[in-house]
N, C-alpha and C positions, 0 to 999 in steps of 0.2 A: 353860733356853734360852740361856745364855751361849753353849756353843756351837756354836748356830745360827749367827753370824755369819762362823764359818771354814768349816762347810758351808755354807752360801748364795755366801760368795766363791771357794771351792773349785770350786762347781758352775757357776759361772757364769762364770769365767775359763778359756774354753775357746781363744779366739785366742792366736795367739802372740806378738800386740805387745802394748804396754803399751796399760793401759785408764787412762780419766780416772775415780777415787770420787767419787760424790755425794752428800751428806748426803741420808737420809731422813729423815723425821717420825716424832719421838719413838712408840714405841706406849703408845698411850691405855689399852687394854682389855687383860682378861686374854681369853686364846686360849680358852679353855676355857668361860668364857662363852658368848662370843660361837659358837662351832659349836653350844652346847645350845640358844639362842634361835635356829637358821638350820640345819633339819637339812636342809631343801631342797638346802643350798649346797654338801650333798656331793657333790653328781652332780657329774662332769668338765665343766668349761666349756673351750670351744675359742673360743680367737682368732687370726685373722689374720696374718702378718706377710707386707705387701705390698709391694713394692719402690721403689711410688709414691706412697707413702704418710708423706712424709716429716715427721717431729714430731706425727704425729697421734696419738692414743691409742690402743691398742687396745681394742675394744669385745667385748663381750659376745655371744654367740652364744645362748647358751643365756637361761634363766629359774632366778632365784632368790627365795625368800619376802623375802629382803635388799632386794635391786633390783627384782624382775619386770624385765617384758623390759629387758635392758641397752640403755643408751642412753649408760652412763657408762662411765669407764675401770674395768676389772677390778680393785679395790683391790689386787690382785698383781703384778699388771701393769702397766712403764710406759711408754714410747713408742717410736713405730718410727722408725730413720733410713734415709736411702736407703745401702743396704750395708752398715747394721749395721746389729744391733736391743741399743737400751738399753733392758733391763730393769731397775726400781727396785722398791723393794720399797718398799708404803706402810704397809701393817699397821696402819691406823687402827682394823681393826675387832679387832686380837689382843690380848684384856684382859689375858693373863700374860704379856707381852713388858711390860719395864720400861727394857729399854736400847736404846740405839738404835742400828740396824743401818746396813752398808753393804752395797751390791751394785755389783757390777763388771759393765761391760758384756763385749759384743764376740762376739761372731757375727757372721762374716761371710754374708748372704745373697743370692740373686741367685732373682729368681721370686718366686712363691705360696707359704708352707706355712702349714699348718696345725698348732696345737699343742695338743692336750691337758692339762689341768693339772687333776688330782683335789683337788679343796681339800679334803682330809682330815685333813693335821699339816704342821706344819716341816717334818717330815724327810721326808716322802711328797712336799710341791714342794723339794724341795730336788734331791731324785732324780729328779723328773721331769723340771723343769730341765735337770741334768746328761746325761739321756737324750736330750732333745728338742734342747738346743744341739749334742751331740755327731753327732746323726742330720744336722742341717742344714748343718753342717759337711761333713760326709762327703759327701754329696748336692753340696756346691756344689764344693768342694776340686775337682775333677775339670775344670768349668767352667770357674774364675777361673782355675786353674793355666794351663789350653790357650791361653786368652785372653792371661794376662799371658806366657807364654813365645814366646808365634804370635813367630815371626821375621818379620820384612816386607822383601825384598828390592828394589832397583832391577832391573828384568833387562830386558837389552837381547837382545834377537832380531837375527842379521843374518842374511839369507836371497835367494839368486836368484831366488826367487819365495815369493808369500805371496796364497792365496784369502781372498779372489775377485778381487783386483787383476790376479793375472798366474797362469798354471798351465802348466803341462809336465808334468807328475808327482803323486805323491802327496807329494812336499817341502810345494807349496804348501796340500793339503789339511792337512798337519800347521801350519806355520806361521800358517795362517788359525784353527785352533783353538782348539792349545794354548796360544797367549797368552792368550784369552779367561779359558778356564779358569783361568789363574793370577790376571788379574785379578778374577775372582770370586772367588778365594782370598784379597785383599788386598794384594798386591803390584802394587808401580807398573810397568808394562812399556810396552817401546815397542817396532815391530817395524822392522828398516829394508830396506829392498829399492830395489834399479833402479826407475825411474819409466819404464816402456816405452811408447814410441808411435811402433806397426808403419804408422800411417800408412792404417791400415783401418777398426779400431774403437776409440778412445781412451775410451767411456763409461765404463770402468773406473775411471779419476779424474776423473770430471764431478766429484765431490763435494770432490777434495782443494783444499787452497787454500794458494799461494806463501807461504814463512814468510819471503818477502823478506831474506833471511841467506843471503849466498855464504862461502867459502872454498876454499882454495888447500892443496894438499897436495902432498906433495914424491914422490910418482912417475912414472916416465917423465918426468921434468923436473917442473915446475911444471903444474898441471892445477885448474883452479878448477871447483867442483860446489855447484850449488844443493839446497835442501830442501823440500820440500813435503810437505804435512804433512795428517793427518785425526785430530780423536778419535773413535772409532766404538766402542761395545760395553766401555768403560772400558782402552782400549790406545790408545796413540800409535800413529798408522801414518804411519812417514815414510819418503821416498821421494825419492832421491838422481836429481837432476836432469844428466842430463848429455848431449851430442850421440849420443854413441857407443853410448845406449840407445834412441836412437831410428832404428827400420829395422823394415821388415817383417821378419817370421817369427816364431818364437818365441824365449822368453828366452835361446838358444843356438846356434840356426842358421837356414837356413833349407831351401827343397828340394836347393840346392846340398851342403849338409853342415851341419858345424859353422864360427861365424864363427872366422876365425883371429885375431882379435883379444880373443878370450876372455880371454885372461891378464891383459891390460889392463884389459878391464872391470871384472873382477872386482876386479883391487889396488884400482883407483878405489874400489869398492864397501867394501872394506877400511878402506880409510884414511879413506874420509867416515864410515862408523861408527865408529870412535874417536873424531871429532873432531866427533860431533850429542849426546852426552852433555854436553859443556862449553861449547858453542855455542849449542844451541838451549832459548831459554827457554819451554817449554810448561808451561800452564796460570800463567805468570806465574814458573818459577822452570824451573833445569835439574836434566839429573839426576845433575849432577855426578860425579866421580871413582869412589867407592865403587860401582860397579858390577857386575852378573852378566851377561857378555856371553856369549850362548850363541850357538857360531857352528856352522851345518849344513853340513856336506859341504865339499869345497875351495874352493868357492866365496866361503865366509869365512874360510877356513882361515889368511889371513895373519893376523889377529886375536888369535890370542898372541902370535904372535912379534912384532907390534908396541908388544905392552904389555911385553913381555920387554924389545925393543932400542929402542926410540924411547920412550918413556913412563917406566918406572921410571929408568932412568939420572939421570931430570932430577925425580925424585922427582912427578911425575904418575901416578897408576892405583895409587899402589904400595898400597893396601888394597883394589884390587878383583879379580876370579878369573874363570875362563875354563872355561866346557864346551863341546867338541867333540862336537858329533850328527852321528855318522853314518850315513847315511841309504843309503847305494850306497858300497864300497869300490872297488867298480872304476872311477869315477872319481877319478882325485889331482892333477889339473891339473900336470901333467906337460910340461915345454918346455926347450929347449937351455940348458945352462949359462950361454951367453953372456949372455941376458936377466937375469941376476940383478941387477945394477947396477938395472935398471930398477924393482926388488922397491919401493924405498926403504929398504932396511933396511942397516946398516952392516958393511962387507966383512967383520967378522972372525968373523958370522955366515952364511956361506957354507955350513961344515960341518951347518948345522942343516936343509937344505932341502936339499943333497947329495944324487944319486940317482944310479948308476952300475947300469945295463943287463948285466947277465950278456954275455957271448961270443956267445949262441947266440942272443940278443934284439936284436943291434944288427945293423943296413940292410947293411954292407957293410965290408972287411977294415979301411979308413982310420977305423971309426967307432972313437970311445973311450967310446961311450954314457954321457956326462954330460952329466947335466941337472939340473934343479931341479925338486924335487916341494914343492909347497904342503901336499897335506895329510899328507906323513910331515914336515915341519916343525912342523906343529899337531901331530901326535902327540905329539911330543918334549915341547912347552912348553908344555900345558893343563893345565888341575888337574886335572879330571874329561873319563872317555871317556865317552862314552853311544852305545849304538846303538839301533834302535826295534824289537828282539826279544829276549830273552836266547837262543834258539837262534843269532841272529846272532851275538851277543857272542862266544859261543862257535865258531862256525865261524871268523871270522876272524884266530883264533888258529890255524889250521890251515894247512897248506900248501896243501889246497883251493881252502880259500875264502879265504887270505889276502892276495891279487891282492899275492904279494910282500915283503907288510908285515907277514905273520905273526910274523917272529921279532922285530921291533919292538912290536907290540901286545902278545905274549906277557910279555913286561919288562916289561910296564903293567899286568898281569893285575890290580893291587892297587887300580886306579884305574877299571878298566874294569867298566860293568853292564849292562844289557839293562834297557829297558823297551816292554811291546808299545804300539802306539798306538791311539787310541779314533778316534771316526768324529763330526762333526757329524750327529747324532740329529736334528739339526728340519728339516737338508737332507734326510736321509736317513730320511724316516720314510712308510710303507705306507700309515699312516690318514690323512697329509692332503698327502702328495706332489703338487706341483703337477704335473709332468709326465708321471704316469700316469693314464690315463681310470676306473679302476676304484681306490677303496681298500677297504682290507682288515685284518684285526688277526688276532694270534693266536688270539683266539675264534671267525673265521668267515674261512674260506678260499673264500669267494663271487669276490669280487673279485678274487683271485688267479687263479680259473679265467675270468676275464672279459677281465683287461689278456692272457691267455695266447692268448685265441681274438682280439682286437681287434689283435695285436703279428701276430698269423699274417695277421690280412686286410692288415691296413696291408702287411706284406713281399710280398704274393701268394703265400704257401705255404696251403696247403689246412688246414682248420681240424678238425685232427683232436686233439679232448681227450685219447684215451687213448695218442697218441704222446707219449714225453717229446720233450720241447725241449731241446737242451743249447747254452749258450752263453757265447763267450768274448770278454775285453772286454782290450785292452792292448794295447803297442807290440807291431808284428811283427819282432821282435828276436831273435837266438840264445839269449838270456838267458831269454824266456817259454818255451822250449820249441816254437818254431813250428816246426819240422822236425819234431819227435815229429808232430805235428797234420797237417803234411802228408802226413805216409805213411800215420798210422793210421785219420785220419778216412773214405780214401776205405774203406777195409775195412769201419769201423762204417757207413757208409749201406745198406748193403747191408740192414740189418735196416732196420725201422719206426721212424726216429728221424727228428729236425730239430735240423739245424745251425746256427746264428747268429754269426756273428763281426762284430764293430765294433773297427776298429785302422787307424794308420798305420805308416805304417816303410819297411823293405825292400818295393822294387817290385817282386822276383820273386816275394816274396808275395804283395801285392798285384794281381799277374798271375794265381797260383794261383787265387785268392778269383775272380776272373770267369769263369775256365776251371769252377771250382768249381758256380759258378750254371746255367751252360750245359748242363753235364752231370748235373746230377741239382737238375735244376727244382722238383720238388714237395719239396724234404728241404734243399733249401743255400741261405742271401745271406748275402753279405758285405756288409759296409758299410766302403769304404773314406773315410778319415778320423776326427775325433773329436767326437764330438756330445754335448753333457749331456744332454739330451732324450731322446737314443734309447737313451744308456746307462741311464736310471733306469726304459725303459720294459721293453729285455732284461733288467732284474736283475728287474723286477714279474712277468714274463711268462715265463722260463724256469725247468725244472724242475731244473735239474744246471747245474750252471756248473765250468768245465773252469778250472785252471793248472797246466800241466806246467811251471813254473819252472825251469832251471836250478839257480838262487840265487833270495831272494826275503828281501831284509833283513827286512820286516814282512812288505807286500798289505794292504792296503786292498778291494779284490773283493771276495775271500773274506770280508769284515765285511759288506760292504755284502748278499753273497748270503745271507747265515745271516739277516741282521735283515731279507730279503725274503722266507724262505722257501723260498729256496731252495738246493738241498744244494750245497755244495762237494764235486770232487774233484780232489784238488791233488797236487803231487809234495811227499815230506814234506821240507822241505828249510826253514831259516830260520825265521822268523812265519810262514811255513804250518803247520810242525809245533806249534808254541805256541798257534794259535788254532784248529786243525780239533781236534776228539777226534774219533780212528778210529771208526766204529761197530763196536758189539756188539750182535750179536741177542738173545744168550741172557742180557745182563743186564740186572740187573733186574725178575725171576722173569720173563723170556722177555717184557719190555716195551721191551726195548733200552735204549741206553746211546749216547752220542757225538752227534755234529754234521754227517757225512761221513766221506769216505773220503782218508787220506793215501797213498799209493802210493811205496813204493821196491821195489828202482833204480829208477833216470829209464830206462826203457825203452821201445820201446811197448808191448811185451807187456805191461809191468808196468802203466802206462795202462790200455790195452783192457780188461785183468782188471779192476779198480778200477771201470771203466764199467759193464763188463758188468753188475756186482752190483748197480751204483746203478739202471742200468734193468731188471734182475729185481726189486729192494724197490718202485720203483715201480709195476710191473706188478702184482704178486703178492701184496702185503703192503704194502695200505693203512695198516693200522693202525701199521707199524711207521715208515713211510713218512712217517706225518702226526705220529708222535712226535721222528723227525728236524726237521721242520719245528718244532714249538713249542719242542722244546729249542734251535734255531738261535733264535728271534726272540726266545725271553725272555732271552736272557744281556744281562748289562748292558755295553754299546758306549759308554758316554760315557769323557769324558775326563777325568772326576774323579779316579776310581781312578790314571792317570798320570800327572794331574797332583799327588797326593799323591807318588808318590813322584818326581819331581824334586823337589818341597822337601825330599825328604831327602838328596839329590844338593847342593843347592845347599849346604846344610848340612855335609857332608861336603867340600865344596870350601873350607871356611874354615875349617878343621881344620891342614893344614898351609900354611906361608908360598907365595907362590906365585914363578915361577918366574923366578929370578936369575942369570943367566952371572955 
């Protein structure tokens, strides 16, 4: 038996730090003995090692002629601690052991397990031991690892709007999200937005409450902005107090147009979020310098270059980094050169924010088309690009789609990713939607044939089941495709279908959409303006849902129509192509394949085809029809999946130094 003591320390130093040895008790008996007077005590006894269970013995599981039922410590076995388990070895009962042994701890454990131990010889628990520590090891390794490496970020959000506070867009469905989700992830985040009140409905901040903290920031001269603040759902939602945000319309204009003072708001917007991370003490502390500022669209877009020219120079921000989300490249908050001064940012970055207008692009012979772009300024100086599709990422490196700034982005190719974006699943869910009269799940489409007959009476179109209903839900913009829709839809009435549209925008649309009703009463309403209510009752209650996008960075629609049941068919163009799969009939041994229909070119012809098929599978081919639908509603929509991979984004943003003139 000598040596049994380098196997037993052998087998049981399986940690990689050091263990503390503890004297055991001399062995009294000879081993041989004592198994011929206990042949019971060969069967396997199993004990515990619990994680809550800290200094207590492990006990006995089984039955021995030794003990009967255990009530005592397993003389093999000695105590468990929380996160490790010390094993000693007592051996009171091993007559041939003469010397006395040590045992080393150290297994690290996390959870239940159970261990087996044949009390048959030394060398039989020696190797069990070594088996059993090395299995519990490997089982936790994986756990501890993820736990002690989890990075935990500050990240700050600045954003033009952010739901359910304020909406224009799907910006705000994203910003109202995605922070959530990273706070479910462990990361401290705060979101900051305009604090709007149009002077109609301010209930959107009943709940927020004055952080009584003003400051003064140095654009357009001196300009002092209050904060007001909410924690809701484990995010700071704070919200930049200022006169210039309060006016009817929405975040950016109103029926007249766009405010012309946008440029302004926005710097304000700018410059108060740099300056509510070392200001504002929430939850009794701030969130100090070391920050992840993720700034969306031009509207935060000064946001590096003030950590670039204002911040690091005087050695503030200089360990925190910057992601750009772009959300729409076709806005860059774009304005005459002369405004720069106003920027707050210092003259001898002028080149960074530079914008010069081609020949063919500027008003008139005297113009020298220079201005100032904010968000090709943000290009220049962020760590990380991001946009909310990898089909976008990639368009906008394009002459296409790169509203100009393609060969700029392209230089960035190193920096830039695509990730699609997820949809609020509790807002957005069929079985317990508060504003549809009927719900419904992918195991029974009852309810769905019910919001479709109740959405037909409510509009006064005739309530005919086996007509598809096709409907379309967005701004009437050149960007949706609404020109396609005006030429091609009057062609499709002509069959046995129903049209639905809900949108604002252009009024010569909006003129179509009544003209539209007049003329083909039992098949066409429009719904001009924008309604929650009526949108969540067309996505429950239509069978095909139309977007003929131009461009389409993500869509959000198309989420919200797949997880209703209803088929997309979209122009394949950006996040439409990333989220629709084209159907196939024939895969699948002839069970089908996909989610909808993508359609290129942007044509109408190309459109109408794309239709046509969607209302033949409808008509025709149930089966195939109601398999479109389940594989639409089972994909998983949340925003876990995109919020893992921003933590890898943020991660990669602190990889290299960030950005220093």
């Amino acid at each position: 038996m000598g040596s049994l003591r380098a196997r037993f320390s052998a087998a049981l130093s399986t940690s990689g730090r050091p263990v503390q040895r503890r004297r055991s008790p001399r062995a009294v008996a000879r081993c041989s003995g004592w198994w011929r007077r206990n042949p019971a005590s060969v069967r396997p006894v199993m004990c515990v090692l619990g994680k809550n269970k800290v200094g207590k013995p492990l006990r006995w599981k089984g039955t021995s002629d030794l003990d009967g039922p255990s009530e005592r410590p397993h003389p093999l076995i000695g105590t468990v601690d929380l996160g490790e388990v010390l094993v000693n070895e007592a051996y009171e009962g091993l007559e041939s052991c003469e010397e006395e042994l040590e045992a080393p701890t150290s297994v690290n454990v996390t959870g239940k397990h159970e261990v087996f131990i044949p009390n048959t010889s030394g060398e039989a628990v020696t190797a069990m031991i070594a088996t059993t520590t090395s299995k519990v090891k490997e089982e936790n390794t994986g756990k501890a690892e993820q736990l002690q490496n989890k990075v935990v970020f500050n990240v700050v959000f600045v954003t033009s709007e952010a739901g359910p506070y304020s909406k224009a867009g799907g910006l705000a469905d994203v910003c109202g999200s995605l922070p959530i989700a990273l706070a479910v992830r462990g990361h401290r985040v705060m979101v900051i937005s305009p604090r709007y009140l149009n002077g109609v409905s301010n209930s959107e901040y009943a709940t927020v409450s004055d952080t009584g903290i003003r400051t003064k920031v140095s654009c357009f001269g001196q300009q002092e902005v209050g904060f007001f603040h909410e924690y809701r759902a484990g995010v700071d939602w704070v919200f930049v107090d200022h006169p210039s945000f309060h006016r009817p319309g929405n975040p950016y204009g109103d029926g007249n147009g766009a405010f012309g003072d946008n440029q302004f708001r926005f710097t304000l917007l700018s410059h108060a979020a740099c300056e509510a991370p070392l200001v504002l003490p929430l939850k009794g502390y701030t969130y100090g310098q070391s920050c992840l500022f993720i700034a969306n669209d031009w509207h935060a877009g000064l946001i590096p270059l003030l950590l670039a020219a204002k911040y690091r120079p005087h050695g503030v921000y200089k360990d925190a980094r910057s992601i750009l989300v772009i959300h729409n490249l076709a806005h860059q908050g774009v304005e005459p050169a002369t405004t720069y001064h106003n920027l707050g940012l210092p003259p001898e970055w002028y080149s960074a924010v530079e914008w010069v207008f081609p020949e063919w692009a500027r008003t008139h012979a005297l113009d020298k088309g220079e201005t100032v772009n904010i968000l090709k300024g943000a290009i220049v100086t962020v760590d990380r690009i991001v946009t909310v599709s990898e089909g976008y990422a990639w368009e906008i490196t394009t002459s296409e789609g790169g509203c100009g700034l393609h060969e700029l982005l392209s230089s960035r190719k190193s920096v830039l990713n695509g990730i699609s974006n997820g949809i609020d699943v509790d807002d957005w869910d069929p079985t317990s939607d508060k504003h549809i009269p009927f719900h419904y799940s992918v195991d029974d489409f009852t309810g769905k044939a019910k919001c479709k007959a109740a959405l037909q009476k409510e509009l006064g179109l005739p309530i005919w089941s086996k007509c598809p209903v096709i409907g379309f839900i967005g701004r009437l913009d050149y960007q949706k495709g609404i020109d396609l829709i005006m030429t091609g839809i009057p062609e499709l009435l002509q069959d046995d279908i129903q049209f639905i549209m809900l949108g604002t925008g252009d009024r010569q649309t909006e003129d179509w959409m009544r003209s539209m009703e007049s003329n083909f009463k039992e098949k066409f309403r429009g719904w001009v303006g924008f309604n929650v209510p009526i949108s969540h009752r067309i996505t429950a209650a239509c069978d095909i849902l139309l977007m003929p996008s131009r461009f389409e960075p993500c869509g959000l629609n198309q989420l919200y129509a797949m997880r209703y049941g209803a088929v997309p068919v979209v122009h394949r163009t950006g996040g439409l192509r990333d989220t629709v799969e084209n159907f196939n009939p024939h895969a699948n041994e002839g069970r089908g394949l996909g989610t909808g229909w993508a359609f290129s070119p942007l044509t109408k012809e190309s459109m109408l085809r794309a239709l046509r098929l969607a209302i033949t599978t409808f008509r025709d081919h149930k089966a195939l029809w109601e398999g479109l639908m389940k594989r639409g509603m089972s994909r998983d929509y949340t925003w876990e999946k995109a919020a893992s991979k921003y933590e890898q984004i943020f991660q990669w943003a602190l990889i290299d130094p960030p950005y220093v003139r």
